[in-house]
ZANULO-298828 format. One record per atom (N, C-alpha, C, CB): x, y, z; atom name; residue in three letters. Coordinates in steps of 0.05 Angstrom, whole numbers, plus 5000, padded with zeros to 4 digits. Each point is the difference from the previous one (the first is absolute). Glycine has a CB too. Layout:
% residues N
<r x="X" y="Y" z="Z" atom="CA" res="ALA"/>
...
***
This chain:
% residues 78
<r x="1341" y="1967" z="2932" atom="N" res="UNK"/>
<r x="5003" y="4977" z="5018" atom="CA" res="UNK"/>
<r x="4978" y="5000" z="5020" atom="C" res="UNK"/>
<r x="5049" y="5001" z="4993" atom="CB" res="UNK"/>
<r x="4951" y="4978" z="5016" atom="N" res="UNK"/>
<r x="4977" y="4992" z="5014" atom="CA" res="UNK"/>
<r x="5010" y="5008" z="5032" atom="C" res="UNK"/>
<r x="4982" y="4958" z="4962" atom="CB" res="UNK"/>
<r x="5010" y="5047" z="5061" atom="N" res="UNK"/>
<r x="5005" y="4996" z="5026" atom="CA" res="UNK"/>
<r x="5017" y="4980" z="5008" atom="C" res="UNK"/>
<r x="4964" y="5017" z="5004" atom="CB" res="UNK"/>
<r x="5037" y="4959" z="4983" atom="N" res="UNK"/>
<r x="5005" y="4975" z="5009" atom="CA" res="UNK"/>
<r x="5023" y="4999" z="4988" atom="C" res="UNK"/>
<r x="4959" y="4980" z="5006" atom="CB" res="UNK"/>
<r x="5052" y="5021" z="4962" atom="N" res="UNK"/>
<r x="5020" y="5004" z="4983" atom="CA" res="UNK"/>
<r x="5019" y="5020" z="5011" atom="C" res="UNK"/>
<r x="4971" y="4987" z="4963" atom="CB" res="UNK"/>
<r x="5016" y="5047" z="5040" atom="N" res="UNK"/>
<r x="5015" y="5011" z="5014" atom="CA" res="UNK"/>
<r x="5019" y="4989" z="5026" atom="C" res="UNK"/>
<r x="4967" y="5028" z="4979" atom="CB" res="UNK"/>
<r x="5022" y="4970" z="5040" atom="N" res="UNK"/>
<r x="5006" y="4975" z="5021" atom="CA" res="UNK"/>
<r x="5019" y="4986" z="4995" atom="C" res="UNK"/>
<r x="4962" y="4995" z="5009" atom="CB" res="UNK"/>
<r x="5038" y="4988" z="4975" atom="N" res="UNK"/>
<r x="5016" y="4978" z="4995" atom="CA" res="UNK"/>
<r x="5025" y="5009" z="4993" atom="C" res="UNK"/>
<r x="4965" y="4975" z="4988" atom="CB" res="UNK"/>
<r x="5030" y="5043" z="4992" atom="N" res="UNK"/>
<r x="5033" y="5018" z="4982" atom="CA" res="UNK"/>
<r x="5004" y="5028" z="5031" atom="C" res="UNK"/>
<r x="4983" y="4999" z="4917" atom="CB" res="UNK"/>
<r x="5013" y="4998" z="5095" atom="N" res="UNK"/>
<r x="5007" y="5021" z="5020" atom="CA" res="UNK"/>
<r x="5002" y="5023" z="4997" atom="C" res="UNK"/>
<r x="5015" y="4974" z="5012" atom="CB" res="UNK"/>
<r x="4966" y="5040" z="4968" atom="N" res="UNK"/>
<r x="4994" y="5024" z="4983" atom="CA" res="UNK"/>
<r x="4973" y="5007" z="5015" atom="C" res="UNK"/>
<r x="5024" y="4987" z="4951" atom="CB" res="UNK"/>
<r x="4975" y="5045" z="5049" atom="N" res="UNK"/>
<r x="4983" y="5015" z="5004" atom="CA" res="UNK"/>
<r x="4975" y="4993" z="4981" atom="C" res="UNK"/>
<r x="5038" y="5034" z="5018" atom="CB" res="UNK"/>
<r x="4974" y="4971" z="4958" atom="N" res="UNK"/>
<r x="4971" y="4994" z="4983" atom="CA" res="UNK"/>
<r x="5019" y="5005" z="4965" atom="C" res="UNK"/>
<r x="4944" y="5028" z="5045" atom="CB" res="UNK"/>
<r x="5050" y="4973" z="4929" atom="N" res="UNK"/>
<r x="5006" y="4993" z="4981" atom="CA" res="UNK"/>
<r x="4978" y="4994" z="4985" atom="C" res="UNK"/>
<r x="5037" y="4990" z="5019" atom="CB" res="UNK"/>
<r x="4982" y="5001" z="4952" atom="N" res="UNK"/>
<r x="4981" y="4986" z="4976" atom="CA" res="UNK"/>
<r x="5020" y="4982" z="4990" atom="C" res="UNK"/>
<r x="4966" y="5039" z="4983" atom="CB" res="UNK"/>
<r x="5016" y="4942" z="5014" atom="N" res="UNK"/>
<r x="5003" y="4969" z="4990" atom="CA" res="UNK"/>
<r x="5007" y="4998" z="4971" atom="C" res="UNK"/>
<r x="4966" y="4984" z="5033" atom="CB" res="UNK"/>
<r x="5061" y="5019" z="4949" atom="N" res="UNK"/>
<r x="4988" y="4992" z="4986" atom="CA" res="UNK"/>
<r x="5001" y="4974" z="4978" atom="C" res="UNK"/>
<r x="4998" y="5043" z="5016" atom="CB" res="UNK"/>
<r x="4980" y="4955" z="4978" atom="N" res="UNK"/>
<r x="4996" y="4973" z="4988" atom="CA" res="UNK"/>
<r x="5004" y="4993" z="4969" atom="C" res="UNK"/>
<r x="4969" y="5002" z="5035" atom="CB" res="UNK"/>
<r x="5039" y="5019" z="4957" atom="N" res="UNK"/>
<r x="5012" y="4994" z="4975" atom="CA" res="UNK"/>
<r x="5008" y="5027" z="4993" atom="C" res="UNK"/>
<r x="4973" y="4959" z="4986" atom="CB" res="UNK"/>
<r x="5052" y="5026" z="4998" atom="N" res="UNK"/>
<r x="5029" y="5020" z="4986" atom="CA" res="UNK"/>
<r x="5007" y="5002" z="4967" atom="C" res="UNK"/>
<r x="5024" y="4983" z="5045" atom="CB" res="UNK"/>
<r x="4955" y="5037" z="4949" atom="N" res="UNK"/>
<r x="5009" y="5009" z="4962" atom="CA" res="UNK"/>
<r x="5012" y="5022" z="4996" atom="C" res="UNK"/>
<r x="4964" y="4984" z="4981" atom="CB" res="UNK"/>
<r x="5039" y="5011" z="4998" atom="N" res="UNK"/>
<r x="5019" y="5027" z="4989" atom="CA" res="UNK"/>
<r x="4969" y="5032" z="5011" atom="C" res="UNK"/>
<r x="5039" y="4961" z="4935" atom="CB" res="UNK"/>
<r x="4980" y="5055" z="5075" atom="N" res="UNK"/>
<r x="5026" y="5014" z="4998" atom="CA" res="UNK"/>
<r x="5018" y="4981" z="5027" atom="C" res="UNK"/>
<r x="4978" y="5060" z="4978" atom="CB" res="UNK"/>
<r x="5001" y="4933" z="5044" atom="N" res="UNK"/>
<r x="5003" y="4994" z="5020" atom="CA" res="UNK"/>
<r x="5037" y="4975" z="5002" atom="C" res="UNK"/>
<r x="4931" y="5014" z="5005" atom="CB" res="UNK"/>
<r x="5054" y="4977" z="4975" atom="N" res="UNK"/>
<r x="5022" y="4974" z="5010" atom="CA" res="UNK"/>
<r x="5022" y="5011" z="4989" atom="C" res="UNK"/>
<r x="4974" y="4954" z="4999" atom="CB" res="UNK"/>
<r x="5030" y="5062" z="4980" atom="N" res="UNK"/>
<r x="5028" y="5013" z="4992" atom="CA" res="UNK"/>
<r x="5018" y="5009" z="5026" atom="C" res="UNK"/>
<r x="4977" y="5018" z="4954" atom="CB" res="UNK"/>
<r x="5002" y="4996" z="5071" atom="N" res="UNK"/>
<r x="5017" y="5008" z="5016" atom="CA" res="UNK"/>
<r x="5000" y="4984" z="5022" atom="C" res="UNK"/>
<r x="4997" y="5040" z="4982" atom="CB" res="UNK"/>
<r x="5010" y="4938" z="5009" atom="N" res="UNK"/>
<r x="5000" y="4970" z="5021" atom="CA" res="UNK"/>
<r x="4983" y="4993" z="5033" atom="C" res="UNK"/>
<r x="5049" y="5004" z="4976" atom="CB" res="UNK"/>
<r x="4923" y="5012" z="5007" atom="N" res="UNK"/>
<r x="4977" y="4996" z="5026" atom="CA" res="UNK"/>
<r x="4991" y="4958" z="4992" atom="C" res="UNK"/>
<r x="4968" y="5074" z="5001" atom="CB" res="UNK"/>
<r x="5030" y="4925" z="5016" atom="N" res="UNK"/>
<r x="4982" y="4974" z="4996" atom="CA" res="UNK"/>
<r x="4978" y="4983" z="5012" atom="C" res="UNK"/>
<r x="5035" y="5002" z="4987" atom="CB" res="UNK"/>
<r x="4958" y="4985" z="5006" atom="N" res="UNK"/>
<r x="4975" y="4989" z="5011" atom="CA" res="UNK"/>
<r x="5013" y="4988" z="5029" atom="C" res="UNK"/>
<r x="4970" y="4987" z="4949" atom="CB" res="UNK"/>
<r x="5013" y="5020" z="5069" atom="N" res="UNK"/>
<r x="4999" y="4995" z="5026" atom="CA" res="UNK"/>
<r x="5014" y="5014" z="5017" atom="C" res="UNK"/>
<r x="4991" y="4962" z="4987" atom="CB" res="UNK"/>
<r x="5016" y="5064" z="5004" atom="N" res="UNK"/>
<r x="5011" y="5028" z="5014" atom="CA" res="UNK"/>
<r x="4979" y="5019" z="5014" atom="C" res="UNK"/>
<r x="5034" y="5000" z="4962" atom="CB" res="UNK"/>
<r x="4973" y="5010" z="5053" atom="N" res="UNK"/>
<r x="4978" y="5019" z="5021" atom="CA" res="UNK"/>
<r x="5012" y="5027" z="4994" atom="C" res="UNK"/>
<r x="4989" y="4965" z="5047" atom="CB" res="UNK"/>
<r x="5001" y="5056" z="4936" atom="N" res="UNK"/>
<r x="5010" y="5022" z="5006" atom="CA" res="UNK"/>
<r x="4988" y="5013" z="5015" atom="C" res="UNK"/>
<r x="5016" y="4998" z="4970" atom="CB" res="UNK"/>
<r x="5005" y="5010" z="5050" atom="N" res="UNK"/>
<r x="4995" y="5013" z="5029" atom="CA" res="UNK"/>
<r x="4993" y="5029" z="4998" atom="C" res="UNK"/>
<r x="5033" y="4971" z="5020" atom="CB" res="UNK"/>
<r x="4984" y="5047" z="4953" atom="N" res="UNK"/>
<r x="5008" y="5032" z="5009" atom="CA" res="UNK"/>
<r x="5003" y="5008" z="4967" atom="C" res="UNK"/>
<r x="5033" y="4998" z="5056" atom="CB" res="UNK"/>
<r x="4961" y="5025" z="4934" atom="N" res="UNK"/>
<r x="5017" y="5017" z="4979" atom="CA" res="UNK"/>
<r x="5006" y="5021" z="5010" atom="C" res="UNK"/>
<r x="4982" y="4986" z="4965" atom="CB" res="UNK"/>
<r x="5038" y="5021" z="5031" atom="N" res="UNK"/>
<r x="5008" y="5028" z="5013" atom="CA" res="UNK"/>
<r x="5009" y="4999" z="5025" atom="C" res="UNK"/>
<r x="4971" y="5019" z="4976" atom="CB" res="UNK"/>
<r x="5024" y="4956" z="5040" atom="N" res="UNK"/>
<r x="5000" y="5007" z="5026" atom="CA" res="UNK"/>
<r x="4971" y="5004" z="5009" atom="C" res="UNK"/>
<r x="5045" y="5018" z="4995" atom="CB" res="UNK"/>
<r x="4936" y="4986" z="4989" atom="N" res="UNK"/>
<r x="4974" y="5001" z="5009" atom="CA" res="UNK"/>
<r x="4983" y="4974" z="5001" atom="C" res="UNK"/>
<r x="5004" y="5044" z="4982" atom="CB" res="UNK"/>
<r x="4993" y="4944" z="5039" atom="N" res="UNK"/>
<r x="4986" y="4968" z="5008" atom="CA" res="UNK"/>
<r x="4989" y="5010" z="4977" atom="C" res="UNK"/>
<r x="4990" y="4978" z="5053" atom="CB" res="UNK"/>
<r x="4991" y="4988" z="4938" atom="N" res="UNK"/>
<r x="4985" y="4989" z="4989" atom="CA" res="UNK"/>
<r x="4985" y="4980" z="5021" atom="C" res="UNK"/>
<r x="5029" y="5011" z="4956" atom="CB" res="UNK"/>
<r x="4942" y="4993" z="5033" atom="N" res="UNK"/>
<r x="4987" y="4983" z="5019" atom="CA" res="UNK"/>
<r x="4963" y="4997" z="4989" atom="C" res="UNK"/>
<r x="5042" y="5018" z="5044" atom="CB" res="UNK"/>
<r x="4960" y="4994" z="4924" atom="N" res="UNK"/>
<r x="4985" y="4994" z="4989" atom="CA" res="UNK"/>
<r x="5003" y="4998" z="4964" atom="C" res="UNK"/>
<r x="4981" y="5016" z="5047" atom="CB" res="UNK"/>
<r x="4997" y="4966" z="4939" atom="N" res="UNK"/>
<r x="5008" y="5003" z="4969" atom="CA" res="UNK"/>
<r x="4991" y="5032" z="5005" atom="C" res="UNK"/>
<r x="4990" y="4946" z="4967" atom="CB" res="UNK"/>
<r x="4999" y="5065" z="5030" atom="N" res="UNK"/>
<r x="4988" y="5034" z="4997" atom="CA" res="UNK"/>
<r x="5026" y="5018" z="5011" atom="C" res="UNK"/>
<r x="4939" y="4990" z="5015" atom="CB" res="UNK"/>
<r x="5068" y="5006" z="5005" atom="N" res="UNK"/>
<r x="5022" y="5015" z="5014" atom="CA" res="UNK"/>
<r x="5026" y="4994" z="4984" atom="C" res="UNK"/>
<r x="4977" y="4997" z="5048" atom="CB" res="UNK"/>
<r x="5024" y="4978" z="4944" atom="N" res="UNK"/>
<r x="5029" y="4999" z="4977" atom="CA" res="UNK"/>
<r x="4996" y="5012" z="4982" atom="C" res="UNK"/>
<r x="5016" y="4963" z="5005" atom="CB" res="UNK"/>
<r x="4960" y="5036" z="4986" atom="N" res="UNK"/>
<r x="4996" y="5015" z="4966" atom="CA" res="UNK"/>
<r x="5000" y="5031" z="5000" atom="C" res="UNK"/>
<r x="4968" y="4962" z="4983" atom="CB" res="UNK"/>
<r x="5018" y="5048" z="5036" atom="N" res="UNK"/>
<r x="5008" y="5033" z="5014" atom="CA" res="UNK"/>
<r x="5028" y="5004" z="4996" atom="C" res="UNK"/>
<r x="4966" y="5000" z="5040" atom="CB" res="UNK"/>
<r x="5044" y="4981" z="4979" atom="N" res="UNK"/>
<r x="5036" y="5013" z="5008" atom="CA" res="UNK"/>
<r x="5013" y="4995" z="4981" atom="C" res="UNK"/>
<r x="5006" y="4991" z="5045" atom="CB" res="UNK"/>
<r x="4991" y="4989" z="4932" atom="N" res="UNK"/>
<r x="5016" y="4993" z="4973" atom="CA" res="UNK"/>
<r x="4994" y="5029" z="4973" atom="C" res="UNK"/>
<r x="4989" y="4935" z="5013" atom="CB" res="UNK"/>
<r x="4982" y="5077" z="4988" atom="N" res="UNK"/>
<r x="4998" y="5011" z="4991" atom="CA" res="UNK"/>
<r x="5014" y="5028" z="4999" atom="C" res="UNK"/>
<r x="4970" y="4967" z="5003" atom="CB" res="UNK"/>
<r x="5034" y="5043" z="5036" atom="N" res="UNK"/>
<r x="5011" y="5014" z="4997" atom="CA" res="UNK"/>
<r x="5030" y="5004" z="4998" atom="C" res="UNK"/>
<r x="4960" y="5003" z="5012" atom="CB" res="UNK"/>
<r x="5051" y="4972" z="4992" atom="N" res="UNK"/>
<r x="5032" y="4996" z="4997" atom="CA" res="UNK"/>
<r x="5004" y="5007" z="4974" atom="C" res="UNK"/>
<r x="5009" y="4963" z="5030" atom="CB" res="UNK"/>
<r x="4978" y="5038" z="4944" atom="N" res="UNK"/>
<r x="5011" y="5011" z="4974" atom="CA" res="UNK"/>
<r x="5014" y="4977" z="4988" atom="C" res="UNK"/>
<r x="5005" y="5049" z="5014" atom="CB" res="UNK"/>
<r x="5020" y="4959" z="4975" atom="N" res="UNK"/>
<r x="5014" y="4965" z="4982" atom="CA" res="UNK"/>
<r x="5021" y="4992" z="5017" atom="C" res="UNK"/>
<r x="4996" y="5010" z="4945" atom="CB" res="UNK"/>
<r x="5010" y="5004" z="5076" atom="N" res="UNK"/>
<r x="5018" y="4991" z="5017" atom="CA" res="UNK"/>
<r x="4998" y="4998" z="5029" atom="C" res="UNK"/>
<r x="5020" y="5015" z="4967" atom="CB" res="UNK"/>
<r x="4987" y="4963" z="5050" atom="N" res="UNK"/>
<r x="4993" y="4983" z="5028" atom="CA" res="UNK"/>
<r x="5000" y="4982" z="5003" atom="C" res="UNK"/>
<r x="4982" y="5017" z="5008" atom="CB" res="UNK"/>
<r x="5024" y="4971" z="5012" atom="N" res="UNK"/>
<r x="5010" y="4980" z="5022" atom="CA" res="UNK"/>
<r x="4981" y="4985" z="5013" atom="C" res="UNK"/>
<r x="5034" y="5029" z="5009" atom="CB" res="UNK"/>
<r x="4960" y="4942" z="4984" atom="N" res="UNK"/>
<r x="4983" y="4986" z="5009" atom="CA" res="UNK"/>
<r x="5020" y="4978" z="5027" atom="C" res="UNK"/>
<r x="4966" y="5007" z="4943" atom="CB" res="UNK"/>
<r x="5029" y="5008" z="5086" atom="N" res="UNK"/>
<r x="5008" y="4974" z="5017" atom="CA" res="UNK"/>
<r x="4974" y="4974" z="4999" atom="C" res="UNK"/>
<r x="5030" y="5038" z="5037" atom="CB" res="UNK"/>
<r x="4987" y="4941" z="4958" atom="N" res="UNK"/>
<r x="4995" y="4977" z="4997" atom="CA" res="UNK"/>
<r x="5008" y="4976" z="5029" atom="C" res="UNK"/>
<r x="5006" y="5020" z="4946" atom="CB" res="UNK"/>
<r x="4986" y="4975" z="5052" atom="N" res="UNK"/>
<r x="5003" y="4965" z="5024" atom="CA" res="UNK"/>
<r x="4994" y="4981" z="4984" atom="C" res="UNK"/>
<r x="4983" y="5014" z="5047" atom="CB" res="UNK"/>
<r x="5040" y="4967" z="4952" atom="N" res="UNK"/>
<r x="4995" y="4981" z="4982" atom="CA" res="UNK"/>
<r x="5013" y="4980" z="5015" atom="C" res="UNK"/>
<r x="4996" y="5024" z="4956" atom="CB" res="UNK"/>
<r x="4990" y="4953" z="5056" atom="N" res="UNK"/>
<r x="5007" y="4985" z="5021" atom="CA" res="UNK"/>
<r x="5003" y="5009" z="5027" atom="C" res="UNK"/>
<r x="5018" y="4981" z="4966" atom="CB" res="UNK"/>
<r x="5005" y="5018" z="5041" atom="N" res="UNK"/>
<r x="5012" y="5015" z="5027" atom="CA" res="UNK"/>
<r x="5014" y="5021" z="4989" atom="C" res="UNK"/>
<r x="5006" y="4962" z="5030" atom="CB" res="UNK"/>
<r x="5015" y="5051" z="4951" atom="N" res="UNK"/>
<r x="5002" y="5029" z="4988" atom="CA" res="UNK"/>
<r x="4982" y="5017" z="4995" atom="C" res="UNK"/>
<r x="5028" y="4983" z="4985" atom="CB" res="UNK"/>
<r x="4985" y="5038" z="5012" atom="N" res="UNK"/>
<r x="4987" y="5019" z="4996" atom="CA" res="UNK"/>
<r x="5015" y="5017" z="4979" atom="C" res="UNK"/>
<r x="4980" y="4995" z="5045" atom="CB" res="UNK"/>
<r x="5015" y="5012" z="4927" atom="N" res="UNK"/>
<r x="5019" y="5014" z="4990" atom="CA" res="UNK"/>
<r x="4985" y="5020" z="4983" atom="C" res="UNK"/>
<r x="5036" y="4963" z="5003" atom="CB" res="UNK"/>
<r x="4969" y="5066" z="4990" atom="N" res="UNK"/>
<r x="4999" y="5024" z="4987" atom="CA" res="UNK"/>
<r x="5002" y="4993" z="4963" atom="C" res="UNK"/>
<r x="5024" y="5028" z="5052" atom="CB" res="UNK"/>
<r x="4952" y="4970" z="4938" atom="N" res="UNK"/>
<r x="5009" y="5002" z="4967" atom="CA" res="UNK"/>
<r x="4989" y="5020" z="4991" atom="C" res="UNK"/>
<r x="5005" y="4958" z="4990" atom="CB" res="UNK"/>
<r x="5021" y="5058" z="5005" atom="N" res="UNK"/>
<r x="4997" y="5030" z="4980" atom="CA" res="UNK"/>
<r x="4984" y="4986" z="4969" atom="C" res="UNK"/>
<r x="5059" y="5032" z="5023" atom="CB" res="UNK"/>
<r x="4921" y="4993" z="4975" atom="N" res="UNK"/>
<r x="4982" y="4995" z="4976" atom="CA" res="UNK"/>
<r x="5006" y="5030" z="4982" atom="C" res="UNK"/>
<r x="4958" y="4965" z="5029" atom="CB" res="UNK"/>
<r x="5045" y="5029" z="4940" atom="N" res="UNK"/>
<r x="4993" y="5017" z="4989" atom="CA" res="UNK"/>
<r x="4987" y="4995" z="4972" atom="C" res="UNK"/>
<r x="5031" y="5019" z="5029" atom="CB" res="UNK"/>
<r x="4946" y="4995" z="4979" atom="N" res="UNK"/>
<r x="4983" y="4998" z="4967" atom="CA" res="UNK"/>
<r x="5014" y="5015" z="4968" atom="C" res="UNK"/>
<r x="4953" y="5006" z="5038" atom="CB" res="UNK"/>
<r x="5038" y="4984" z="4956" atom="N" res="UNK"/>
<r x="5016" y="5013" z="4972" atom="CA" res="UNK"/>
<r x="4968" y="5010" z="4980" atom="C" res="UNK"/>
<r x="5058" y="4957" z="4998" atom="CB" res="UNK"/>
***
């Protein structure tokens, strides 16, 4: 997210994202969601999500903000 986007959604910082495929959309992420956290560990870059996804293994918790909610979707790779 941008400074400005951040801002607006009243978030520290995040990723935007702009489109939702499989595996993604199976676990009902969708386009125009900000994920904030995995693990509990912010997100606040593409590089820094791909780090912290890597090291989560096949199982973790993407907090999401989607509108004004905010909700936890448990992920597991198969």
């Amino acid at each position: 997210l941008t400074r400005e986007e951040a801002a607006e959604l009243g978030v520290q910082g995040g990723i935007l994202v702009e489109s939702a495929r499989e595996p993604a959309a199976r676990f009902g992420i969708r386009e125009g969601d900000v994920i904030l956290a995995i693990n509990n560990q912010p997100v606040t870059s593409t590089n820094e999500f791909r780090a912290l996804l890597e090291r989560s293994g096949k199982r973790f918790a993407l907090l999401i903000q989607r509108g004004d909610s905010r909700i936890f979707v448990p992920v597991r790779i198969e």
